[in-house]
C-alpha positions as CSV (number, residue, x, y, z in Angstrom):
1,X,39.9,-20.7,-65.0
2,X,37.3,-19.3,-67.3
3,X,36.5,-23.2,-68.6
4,X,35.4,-23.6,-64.1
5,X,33.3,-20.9,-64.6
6,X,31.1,-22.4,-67.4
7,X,30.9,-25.3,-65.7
8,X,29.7,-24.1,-62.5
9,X,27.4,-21.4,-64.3
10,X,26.6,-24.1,-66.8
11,X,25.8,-26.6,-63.5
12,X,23.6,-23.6,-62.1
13,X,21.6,-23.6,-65.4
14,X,20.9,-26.9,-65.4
15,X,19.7,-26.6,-62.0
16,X,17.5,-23.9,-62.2
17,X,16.0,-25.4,-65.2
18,X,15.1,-28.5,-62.8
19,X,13.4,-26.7,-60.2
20,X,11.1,-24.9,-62.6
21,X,10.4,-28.1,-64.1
22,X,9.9,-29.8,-61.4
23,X,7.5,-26.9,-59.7
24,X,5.1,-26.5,-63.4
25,X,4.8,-31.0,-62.8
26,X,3.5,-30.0,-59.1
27,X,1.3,-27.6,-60.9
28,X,0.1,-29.6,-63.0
29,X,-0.6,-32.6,-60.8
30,X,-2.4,-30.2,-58.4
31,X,-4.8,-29.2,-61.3
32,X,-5.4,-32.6,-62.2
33,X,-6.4,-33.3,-58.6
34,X,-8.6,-30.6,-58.6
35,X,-10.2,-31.8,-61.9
36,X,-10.8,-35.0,-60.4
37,X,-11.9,-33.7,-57.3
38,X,-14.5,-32.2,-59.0
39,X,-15.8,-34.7,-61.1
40,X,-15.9,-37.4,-58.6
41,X,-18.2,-35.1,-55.8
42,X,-20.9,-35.4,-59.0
43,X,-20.3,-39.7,-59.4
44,X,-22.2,-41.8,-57.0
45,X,-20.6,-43.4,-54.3
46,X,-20.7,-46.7,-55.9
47,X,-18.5,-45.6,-58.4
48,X,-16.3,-43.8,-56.5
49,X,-15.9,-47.7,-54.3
50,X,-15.4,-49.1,-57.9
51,X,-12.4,-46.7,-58.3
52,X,-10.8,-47.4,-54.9
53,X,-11.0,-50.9,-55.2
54,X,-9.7,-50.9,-58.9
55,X,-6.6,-52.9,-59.2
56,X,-4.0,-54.2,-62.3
57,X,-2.9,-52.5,-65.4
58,X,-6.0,-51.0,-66.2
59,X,-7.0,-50.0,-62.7
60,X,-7.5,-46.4,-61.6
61,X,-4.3,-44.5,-60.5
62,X,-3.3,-44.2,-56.7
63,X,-4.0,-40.2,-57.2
64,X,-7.8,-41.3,-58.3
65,X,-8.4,-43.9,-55.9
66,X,-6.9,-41.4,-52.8
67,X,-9.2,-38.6,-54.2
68,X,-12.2,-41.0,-54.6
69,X,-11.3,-42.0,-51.1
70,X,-11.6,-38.6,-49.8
71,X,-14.4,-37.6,-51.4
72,X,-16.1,-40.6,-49.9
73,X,-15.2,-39.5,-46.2
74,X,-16.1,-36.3,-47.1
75,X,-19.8,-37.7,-47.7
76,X,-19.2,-39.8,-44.2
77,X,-19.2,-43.2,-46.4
78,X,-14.8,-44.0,-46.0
């Protein structure tokens, strides 16, 4: 009996552990965004079309090219 016990709390552990994991990569990702956010309202909106069209292995992420996306509507230009 005591063995099903560490094995559900150990299962419990483990779980917890992923959820705070998972929330600090949410963090993180949001903070990035925000970074990027920021830099791209001071690029010119030639650049930011540069970054949306961007494609292959060294093309811009889809998290760069959907914030330089909305910082183009934002300016009326998406």
């Amino acid at each position: 009996m005591k063995r099903l016990e560490d094995m559900i709390m150990g299962f419990w552990d483990s779980a917890a552990n992923l959820v705070k994991e998972a929330g600090e990569g949410v963090k993180r990702f949001n903070e990035k965004s925000r970074k990027l956010q920021n830099e791209y309202q001071q690029e010119s909106s030639e650049k930011l079309r540069r970054v949306v069209k961007s494609e292959g292995f060294f093309g811009n992420s889809a998290q760069e090219k959907a914030i330089a996306r909305k910082v183009l509507k934002e300016r009326g230009e998406g």
